[in-house]
N, C-alpha and C positions, 0 to 999 in steps of 0.2 A: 099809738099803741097797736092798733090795726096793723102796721106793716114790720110792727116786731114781733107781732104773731105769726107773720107769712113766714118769717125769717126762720124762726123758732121751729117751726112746723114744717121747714126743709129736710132735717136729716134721714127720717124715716123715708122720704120719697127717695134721698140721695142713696139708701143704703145696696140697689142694684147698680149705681152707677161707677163710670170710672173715675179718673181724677180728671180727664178732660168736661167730661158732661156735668161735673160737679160742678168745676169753675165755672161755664156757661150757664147753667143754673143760677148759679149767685149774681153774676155780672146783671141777668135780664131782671132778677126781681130787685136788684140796686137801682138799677133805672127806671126800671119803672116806678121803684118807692119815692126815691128824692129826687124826681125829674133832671136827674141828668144828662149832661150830655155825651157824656163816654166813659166805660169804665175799662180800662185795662190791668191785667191778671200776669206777674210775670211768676211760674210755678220751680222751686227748685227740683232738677233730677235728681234720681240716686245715688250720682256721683256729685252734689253738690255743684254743679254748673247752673249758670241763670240761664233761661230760655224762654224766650217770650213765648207764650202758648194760645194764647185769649184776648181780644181786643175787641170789645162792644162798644157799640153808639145809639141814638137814639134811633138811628137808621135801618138799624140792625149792625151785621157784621162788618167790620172794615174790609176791605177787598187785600187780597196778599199784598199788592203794591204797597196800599195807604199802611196796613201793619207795619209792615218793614219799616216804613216811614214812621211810622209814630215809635218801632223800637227806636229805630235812630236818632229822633229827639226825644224821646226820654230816657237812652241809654246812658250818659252821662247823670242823668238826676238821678236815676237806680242806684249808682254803684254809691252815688255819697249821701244819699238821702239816709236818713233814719223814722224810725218809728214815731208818727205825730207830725213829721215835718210837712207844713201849708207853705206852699209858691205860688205865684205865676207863672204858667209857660207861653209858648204860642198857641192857640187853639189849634189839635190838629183836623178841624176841619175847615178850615176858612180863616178871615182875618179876624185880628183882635186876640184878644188873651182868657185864656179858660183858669179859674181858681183850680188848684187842686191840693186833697189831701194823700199821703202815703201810710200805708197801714202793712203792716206784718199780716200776714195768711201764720196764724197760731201761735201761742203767745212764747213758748222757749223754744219750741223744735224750730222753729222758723220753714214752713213749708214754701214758704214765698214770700211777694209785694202784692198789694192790690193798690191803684191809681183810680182814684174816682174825681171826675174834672166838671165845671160846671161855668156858665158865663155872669150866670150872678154874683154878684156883689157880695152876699152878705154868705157865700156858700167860703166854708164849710161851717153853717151852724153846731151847736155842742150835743143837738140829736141828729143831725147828720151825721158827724164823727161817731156818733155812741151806736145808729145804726150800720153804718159800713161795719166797727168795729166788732159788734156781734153778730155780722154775717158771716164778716172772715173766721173769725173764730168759730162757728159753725163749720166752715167748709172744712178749718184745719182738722176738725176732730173727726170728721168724715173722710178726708185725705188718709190720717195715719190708722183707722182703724181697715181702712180697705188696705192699705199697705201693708198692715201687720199679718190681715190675714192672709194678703199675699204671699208672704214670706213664711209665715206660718205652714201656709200649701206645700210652699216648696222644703220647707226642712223638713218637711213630713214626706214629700216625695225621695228626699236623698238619703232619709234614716229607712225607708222600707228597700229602697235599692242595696241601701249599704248593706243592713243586717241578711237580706236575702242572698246576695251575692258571696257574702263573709260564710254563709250558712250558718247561723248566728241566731239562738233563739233567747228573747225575751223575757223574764217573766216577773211576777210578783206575789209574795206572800201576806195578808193579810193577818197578821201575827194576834189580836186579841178574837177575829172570830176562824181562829185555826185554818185557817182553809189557806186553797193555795188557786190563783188565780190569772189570768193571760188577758193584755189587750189584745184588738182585736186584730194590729199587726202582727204579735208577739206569736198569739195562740195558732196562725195563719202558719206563718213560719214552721213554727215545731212541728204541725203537721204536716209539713211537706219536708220537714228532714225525717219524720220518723212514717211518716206514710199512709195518717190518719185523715180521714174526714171530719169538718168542726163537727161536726152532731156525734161523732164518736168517744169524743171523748169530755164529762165532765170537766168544772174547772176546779174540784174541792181537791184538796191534800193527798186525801188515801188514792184517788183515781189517779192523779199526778203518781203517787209511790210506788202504784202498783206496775207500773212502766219501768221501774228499774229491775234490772238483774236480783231474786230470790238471795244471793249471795253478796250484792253490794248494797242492801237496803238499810241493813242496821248499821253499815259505814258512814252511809248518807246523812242518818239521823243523829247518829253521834257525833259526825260534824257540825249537822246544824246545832244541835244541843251544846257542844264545844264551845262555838262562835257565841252565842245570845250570852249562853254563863261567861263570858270572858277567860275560859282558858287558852282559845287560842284567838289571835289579833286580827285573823281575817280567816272567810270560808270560803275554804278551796277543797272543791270533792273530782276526783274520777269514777266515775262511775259508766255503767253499759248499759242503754234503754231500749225495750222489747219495739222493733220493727212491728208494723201492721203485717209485715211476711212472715213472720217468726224468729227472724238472724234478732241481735243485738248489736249494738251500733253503740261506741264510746263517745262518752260524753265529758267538757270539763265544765264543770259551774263554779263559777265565782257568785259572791251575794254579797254586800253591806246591809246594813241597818238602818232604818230611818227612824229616830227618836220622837218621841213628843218631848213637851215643855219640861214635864219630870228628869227624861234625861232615860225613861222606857221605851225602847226599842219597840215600836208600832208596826211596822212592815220593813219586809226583806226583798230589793229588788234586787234582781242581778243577771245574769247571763248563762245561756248554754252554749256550748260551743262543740260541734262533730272534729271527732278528733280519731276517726275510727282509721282514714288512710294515716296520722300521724302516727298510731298506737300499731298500723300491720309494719311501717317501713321500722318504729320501734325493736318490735319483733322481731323481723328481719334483721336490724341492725347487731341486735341482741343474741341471734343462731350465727350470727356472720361470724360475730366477735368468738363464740364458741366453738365455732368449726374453727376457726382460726387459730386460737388456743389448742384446741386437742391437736390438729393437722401440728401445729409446733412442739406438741408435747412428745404425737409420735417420732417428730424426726428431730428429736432432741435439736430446737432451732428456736431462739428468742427475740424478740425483739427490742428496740431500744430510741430514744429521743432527748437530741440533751438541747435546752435551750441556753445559748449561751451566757444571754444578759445578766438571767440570774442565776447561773446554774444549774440550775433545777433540770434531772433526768432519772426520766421513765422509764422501768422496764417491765416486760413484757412477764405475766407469773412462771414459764418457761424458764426465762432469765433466769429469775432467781434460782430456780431450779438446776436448772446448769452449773451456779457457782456455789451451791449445794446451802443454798436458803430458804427458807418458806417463802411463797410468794407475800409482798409488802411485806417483806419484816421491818426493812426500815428505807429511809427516804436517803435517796444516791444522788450523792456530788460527783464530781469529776474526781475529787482526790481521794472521797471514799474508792470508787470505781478501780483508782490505781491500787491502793491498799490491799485488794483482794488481788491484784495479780501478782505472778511470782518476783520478787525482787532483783533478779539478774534479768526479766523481759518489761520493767517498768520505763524505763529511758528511751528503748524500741518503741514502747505503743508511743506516749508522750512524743518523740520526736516523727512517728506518724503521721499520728493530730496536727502536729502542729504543722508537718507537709502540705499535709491536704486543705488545711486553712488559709497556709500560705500561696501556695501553687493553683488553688481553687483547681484539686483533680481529686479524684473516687480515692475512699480510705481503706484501705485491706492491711491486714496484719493476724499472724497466729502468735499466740501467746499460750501461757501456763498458766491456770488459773489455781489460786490453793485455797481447800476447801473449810470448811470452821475446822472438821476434826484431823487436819493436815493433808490429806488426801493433795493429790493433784488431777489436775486434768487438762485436757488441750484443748483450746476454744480458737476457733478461727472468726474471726471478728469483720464486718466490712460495711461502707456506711458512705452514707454522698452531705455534703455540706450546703445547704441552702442561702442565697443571697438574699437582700433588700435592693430596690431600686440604685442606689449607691454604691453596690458594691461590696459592702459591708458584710463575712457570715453573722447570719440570724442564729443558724442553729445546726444541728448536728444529727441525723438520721440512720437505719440499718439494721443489722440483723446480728447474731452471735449462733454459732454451731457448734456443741459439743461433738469431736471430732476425735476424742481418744478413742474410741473403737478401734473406727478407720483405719486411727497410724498405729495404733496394734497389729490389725491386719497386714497394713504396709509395708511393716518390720517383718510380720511373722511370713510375708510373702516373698520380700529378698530374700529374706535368708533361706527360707522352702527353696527359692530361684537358687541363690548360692549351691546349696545343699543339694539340689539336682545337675547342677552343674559339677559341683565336685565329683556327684556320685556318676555322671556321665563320664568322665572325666577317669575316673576310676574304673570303670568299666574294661573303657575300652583299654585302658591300662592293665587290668585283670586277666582281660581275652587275650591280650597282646602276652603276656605271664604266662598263662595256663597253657595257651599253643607253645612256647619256650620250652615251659617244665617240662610237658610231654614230650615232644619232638628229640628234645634233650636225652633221654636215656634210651628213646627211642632208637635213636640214630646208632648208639652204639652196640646196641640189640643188633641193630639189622646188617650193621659191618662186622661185628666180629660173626653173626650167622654166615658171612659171605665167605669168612676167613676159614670158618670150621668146615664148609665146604666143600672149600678147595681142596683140604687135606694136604696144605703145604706147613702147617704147624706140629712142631714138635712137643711131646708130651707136655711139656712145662705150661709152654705159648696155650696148648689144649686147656688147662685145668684153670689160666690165666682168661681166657676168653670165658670161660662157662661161669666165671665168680662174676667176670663184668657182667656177662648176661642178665645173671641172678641179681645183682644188685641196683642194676637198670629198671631189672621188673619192677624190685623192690620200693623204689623211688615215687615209678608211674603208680603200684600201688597205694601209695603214701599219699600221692597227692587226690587219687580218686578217693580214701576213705575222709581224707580230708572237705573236701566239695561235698558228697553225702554227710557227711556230719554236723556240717553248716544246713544244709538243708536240712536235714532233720530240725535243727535248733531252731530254723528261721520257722519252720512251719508246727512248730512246738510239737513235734513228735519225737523228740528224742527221750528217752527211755529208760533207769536207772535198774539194775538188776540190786539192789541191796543186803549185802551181807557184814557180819562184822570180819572187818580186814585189820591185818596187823600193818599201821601202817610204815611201820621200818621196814620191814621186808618187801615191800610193795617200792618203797624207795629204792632199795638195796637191788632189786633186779633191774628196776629201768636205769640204773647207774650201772650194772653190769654190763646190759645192753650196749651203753654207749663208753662206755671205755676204750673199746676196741679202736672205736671210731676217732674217738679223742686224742688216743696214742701213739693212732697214724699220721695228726697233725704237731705232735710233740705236746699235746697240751696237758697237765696233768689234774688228776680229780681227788678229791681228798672230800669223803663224808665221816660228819660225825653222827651216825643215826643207833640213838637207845632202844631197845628192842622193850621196856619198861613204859605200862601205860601210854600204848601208843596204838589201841585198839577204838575203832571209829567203824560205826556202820555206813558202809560206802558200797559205789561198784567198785571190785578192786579191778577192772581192766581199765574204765574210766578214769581211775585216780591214776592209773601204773601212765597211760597216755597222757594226761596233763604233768605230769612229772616228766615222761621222754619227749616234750614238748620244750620245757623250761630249759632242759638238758640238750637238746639239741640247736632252741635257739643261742647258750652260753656258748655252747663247740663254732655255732658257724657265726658266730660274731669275737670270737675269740684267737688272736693270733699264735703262732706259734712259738713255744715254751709260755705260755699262758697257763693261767693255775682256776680249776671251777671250785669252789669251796660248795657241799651240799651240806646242811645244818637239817635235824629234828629237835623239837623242843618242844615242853606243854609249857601253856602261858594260859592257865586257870583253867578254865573249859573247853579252851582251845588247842586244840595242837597244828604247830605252826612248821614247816618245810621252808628252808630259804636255798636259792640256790644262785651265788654271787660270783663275777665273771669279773678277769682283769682285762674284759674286749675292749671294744672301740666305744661305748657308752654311749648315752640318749641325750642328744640334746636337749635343753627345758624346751625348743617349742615343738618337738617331735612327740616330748612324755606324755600330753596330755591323749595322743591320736594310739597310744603304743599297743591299746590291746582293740583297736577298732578292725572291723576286717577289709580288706583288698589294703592292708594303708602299709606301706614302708619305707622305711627315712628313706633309703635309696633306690626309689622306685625309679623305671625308662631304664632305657639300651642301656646306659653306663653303668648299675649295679654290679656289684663284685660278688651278692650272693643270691642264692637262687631261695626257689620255694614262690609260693600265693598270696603269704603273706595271711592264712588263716589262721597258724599252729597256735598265738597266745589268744586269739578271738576266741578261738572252739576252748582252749584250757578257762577263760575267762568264763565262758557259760557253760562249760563244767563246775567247774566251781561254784557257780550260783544256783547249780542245778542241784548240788549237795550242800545248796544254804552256809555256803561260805563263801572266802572273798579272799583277791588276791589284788597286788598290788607290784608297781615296779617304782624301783629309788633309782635315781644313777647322775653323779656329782655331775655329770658333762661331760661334751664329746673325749674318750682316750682316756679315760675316768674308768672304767668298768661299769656294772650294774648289776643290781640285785633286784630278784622275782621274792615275793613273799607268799606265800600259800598257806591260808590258816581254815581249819575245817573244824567244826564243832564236834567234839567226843561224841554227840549220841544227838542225831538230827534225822534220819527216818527208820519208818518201820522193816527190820528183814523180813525178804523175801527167798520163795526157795530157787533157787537156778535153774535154768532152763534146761529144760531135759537133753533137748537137742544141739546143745553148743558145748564146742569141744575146744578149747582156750589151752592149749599145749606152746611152751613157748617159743619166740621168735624165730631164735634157734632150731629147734626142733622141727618146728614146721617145712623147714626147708629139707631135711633130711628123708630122703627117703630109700630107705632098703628093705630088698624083695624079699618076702616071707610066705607062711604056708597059713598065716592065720585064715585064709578065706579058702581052703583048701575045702574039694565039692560043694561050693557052693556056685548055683547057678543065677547068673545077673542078667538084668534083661535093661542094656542101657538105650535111653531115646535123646537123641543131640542133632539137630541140625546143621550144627557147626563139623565142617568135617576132621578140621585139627584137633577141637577138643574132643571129639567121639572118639580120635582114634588114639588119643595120650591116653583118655580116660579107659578104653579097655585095654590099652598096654598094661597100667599101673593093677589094676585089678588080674589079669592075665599073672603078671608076675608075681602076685601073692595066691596063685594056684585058683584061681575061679574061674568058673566057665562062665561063659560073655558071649553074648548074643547082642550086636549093635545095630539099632535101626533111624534113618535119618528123619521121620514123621512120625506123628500120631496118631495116624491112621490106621500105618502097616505094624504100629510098636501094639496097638489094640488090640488086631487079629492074631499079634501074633500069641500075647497073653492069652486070650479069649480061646485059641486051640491050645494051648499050655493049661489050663483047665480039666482040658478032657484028657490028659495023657502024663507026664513029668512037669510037676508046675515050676515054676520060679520062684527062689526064696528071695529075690531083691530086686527091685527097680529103683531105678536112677531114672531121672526125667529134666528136660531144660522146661522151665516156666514158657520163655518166648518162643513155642513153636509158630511154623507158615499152617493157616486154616484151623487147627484146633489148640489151643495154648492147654499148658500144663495142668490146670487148674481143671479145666475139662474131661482132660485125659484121665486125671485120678480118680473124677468123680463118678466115669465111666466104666474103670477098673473096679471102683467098690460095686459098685451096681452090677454087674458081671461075679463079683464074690458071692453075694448073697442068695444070686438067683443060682448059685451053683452048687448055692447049702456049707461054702467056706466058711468055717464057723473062724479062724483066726487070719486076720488080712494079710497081706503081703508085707512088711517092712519096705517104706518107699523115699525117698530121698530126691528133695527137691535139689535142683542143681540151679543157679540163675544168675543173671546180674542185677537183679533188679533187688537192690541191697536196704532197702529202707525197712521198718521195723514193721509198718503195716506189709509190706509185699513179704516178710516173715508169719504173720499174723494170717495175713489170707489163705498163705500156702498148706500152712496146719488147719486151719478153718477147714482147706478143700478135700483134707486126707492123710494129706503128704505126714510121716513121722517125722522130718527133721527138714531143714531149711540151709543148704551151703550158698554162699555167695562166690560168685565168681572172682576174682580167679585164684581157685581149690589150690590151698598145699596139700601135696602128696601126702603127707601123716595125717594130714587133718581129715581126708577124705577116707583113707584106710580104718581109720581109727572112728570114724563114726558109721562106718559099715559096717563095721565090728560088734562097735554097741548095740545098733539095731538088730541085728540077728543074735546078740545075745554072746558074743563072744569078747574074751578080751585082749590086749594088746599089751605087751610088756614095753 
């Protein structure tokens, strides 16, 4: 009993020891209990291998050699021995044979063998067995408890490594005395993710809460309250916890439950987790995707992701937009995808796709896309096809551009291109025209001047040359009021003088006009114009001009014995003017260009007839200028054609006519014979041109006025300026364009010179000019001037409004 108390009373000594010093422990007080004579101890390692470790004798230790040696004979009895089994061996210290018994070291873990060997006879008695056997088992429970707590060490070294490293905090709730609570790893942890010292912080509930964000506190709590009531199946909160610096720092906690025997929820343990660098690249991810989205929304550009296997493609909220949908209104197939594109571009994209899947190259395609409420639009589409190791496409990737603007642009910019090309094109076709036109009558001007000259023409030849002349002017004049008239219209200053005009007799003259002209080509003119409600407020020189427009375009496109038919007729509130030609007619692709200006069917060297090609432009914005509209029919080339002209009976308000314009006709104007209407009357004319200075005081000369001509404004000033103080002058005449003081000057110098000389009634003054436009009309009277002539004067017209200004008249 004595030596199963020694036995018994080992573990507490054992409990600083390892498993080596254990074994030797046991071995020495087995010997020395039941005098034997060797115990040997074979301990198993961690990995389950046998390893001899321990070998006593009465001697003490066995020396390394004799160990070895006594593994080697009783390496073989280990491996097949069992628990309890008594042999014989060879003694291993000498001759003779040692009893021994073999015993487990612990009775299921099996931490080992022990061999305790003896020369007696009667050994192993049944308290020798019972003693070895509650030694060993002593030492096993001493073995696995130093082992467990070995192990123990170490899971508790690689759970503080882990959760420290993971940043990873701990905790637990102690749920019936409300509070919330940290091991001493746990609590360690949190404070160094959030920045606290342990003495800083409590371990109760509210001090825990009061760490969270002011704004995610009653989230927290109504999670956890969620969780315990069972509405939701696990707790999972995000939440922000105040830094010892002041920031907040994102958090995720997960928790479960731990029940008692009821099946009541006792405590909540679970984890926090820093999730603040997850939650900024979130962020980020989050601003990306949205700069992303606007950047495509500004440049109308979408994106798109088809996977093939199943289907299944993404687009971008753009996209839909593009193909005029709410973003996600609904989930996109490949054949929905088709469905939205235009029916004549669906085989194109389809046979695309399947290019680039086959060919493994880049997909680009523009298509029509049609929109819910029919609309179209042009989307240019382009996308790369992604492999798997095999070869095989995965999927399908890219972008879509709504691109109708652009090709709006595209279009509107050829055709701008065209259209300046044309109008290049024309130009120089115009210039090449206009030099023609002029030079043209020009030429015969300056030859028959050479003829009259020589004074080798006889009377006839004489009055033959002076009509060419006059008709030559007449020509160049034509085509200069023409070019001013276009300008005017182009720069919207053209000007409507409004009266009510009768418009048959307005017809009836510029048909007179051109008879002449007509009769000399054989061609003949037949009107039928009612002189019955045919009254319209118009300009009647602007209407009489779009009418000998119509009429001269039918004369010079009209061959000889050709027939002009002129029609009037009212057609409700209209009264309509037709004037039909048996000419050479308008092709259909000429008709649509016919009243455009510089444009004519037979424009270049080769045309047969002359003119700018302005006369039906300017009639055409005449006509719109008096809020009507004209039109041309004509069956085809050798066809004839008919001009329509329809003006509305009562379209603006009259006006009174200008004081200073003296509208005498065609005819008339040309006529000039000498008279006494200006008889004593003294003129003071200023012209730097020396031809027209000296026509203009012939013509004045020969209707008995005394004329005084000076070629500047300087000497025309002084010479008024002493004409003040002695016989003044009843009239001046003045060119606008003089050299250093222009006309405009002049006049305003002349008035100013009136006043300070107490002339109580001005002079009557007479602008003379080329400068033909309705403001250089406007300025000249603004400047003083009484009346306004443009260059170049017919003779009655200039008599005849010299006349009126000084107050006389002319029969």
């Amino acid at each position: 009993m004595r030596h199963l108390a020694t036995l018994l009373a080992l573990p507490p000594v054992w409990a600083g020891y390892d498993e080596l010093r254990i074994a030797d422990s046991l071995a020495e007080a087995l010997v020395r209990a039941l005098d034997l004579d060797f115990v040997y101890l074979c301990l198993h390692a961690p990995t389950d291998t046998r390893e001899v470790q321990l070998a006593r004798n009465v001697l003490g230790p066995l020396p390394v050699d004799r160990t070895d040696e006594v593994g080697r004979a009783l390496a073989q009895f280990l491996n097949q021995s069992c628990d309890g089994a008594r042999r014989s061996i060879p003694h291993p210290n000498g001759a003779g044979a040692a009893n021994i018994v073999c015993v487990t070291i612990g009775w299921e873990s099996g931490e080992g063998m022990l061999v305790a060997g003896s020369r007696h006879e009667t050994f192993p008695a049944e308290d020798d067995e019972l003693l070895i056997r509650v030694g060993a088992n002593q030492a096993a429970l001493a073995i696995q408890r130093q082992r467990a707590e070995r192990a123990s060490h170490l899971a508790h070294d690689r759970l503080v490594h882990g959760v420290r490293g993971s940043n990873i905090g701990l905790w637990e709730m102690d749920l019936p005395a409300g509070g919330f609570r940290l091991s001493q790893l746990d609590f360690t942890n949190i404070v160094e993710m959030l920045g606290y010292d342990r003495s800083e912080l409590a371990s109760d509930f509210a001090s825990r809460i009061s760490l969270v964000h002011p704004d995610d506190r009653a989230r927290v709590e109504g999670a956890i309250q969620d969780y315990l009531s069972g509405k939701t199946g696990r707790l999972e909160v995000e939440h922000r916890a105040r830094h010892k610096h002041g920031s907040y720092r994102w958090m995720l906690s997960r928790g479960s439950a731990i029940r008692d025997a009821a099946g009541r929820p006792s405590r909540l343990v679970g984890s926090s987790v820093d999730i603040t660098e997850h939650k900024q690249t979130e962020e980020k991810l989050r601003r990306s995707k949205a700069l992303l989205a606007e950047a495509q929304q500004v440049g109308h550009t979408g994106s798109w992701n088809w996977e093939l296997a199943s289907d299944a493609v993404e687009w971008s909220d753009e996209h839909y937009r593009i193909f005029g949908l709410p973003p996600q209104a609904m989930a996109i197939t490949y054949d929905r995808f088709l469905s939205l594109v235009h029916p004549q571009d669906r085989a194109s994209v389809d046979r695309r796709v399947e290019q680039a899947l086959r060919e493994r190259r880049p997909y680009e395609c523009t298509l029509r896309a049609i929109l819910p409420e029919g609309a179209e639009r042009i989307i240019f589409s382009q996308g790369r096809v992604e492999f798997d190791e095999a070869g095989k496409p995965i999927r399908m990737f890219g972008t879509v551009q709504d691109i109708t603007e652009r090709k709006r642009l595209e279009v509107e910019l050829r055709r701008a291109k065209e259209a300046a090309e044309t109008a290049s094109r024309t130009k120089d076709l115009f210039l090449a025209t206009v030099s023609h036109e002029l030079r043209t009558p020009l030429a015969g001007i300056l030859l028959w001047s050479q003829m009259l000259e020589s004074r080798t023409l006889g009377p006839d030849d004489e009055a033959k040359a002076l009509r060419a002349i006059r008709e030559s002017a007449r020509a160049q004049q034509q085509l200069i009021d023409d070019l001013l008239d276009i300008s005017r219209i182009l720069a919207g200053e053209m000007r409507l003088d409004a009266q009510e005009v009768e418009l048959a007799s307005v017809a009836q003259a510029a048909v007179d006009i051109v008879r002449p002209i007509a009769a000399a080509k054989g061609i003949k003119i037949e009107e039928t114009l009612v002189p019955a409600a045919s009254r319209v407020l118009a300009d009647r020189s602007r209407v009489q001009q779009i009418v000998l427009n119509l009429l001269n375009n039918a004369v010079k496109f009209t061959p000889a014995q050709g027939r002009i038919c002129v029609n009037l007729r009212n057609v409700g509130q209209t009264l309509e003017i037709q004037v039909a030609d048996t000419g050479q007619g308008i092709s259909a692709e000429f008709l649509p260009h016919v009243f455009e200006r510089f444009r004519q069917a037979d424009g270049g060297n080769a045309r047969r007839h002359g003119g700018l090609g302005l006369g039906l432009a300017i009639a055409r914005e005449l006509v719109e200028l008096h809020g009507g509209q004209i039109r041309a029919d004509s069956p085809g080339k050798g066809q004839g054609a008919t001009f329509t002209l329809e003006l509305p009976v009562s379209n603006v308000r009259p006006e009174a006519p200008a004081a200073d314009r003296v509208e005498p006709s065609t005819e008339a104007a040309w006529r000039f014979e000498p008279s006494s209407v200006l008889r004593g009357i003294r003129a003071l004319v200023i012209e730097d041109d020396v031809t027209n200075r000296e026509v203009i005081q012939y013509m004045l000369e020969k209707c008995e006025a005394e004329v005084t001509a000076i070629e500047n404004a300087a000497d025309g000033l002084r010479v008024f300026s002493a004409s003040l103080r002695g016989t003044r002058f009843d009239l001046l005449l003045s060119d606008i364009g003089l050299p250093e003081m222009n006309g405009h000057d002049l006049i305003r110098q002349v008035r100013l010179l009136e006043q300070q000389n107490g002339q109580s009634r001005p002079t009557p003054a007479v602008a003379l000019t080329a400068y033909a436009r309705d403001q250089d009309r406007a300025a000249a009277l603004a400047a003083g001037f009484n009346a306004h002539l443009t260059k170049p004067i017919m003779a009655a017209v200039l008599v005849k409004t010299v006349a009126q200004c000084i107050g006389r008249s002319v029969t």
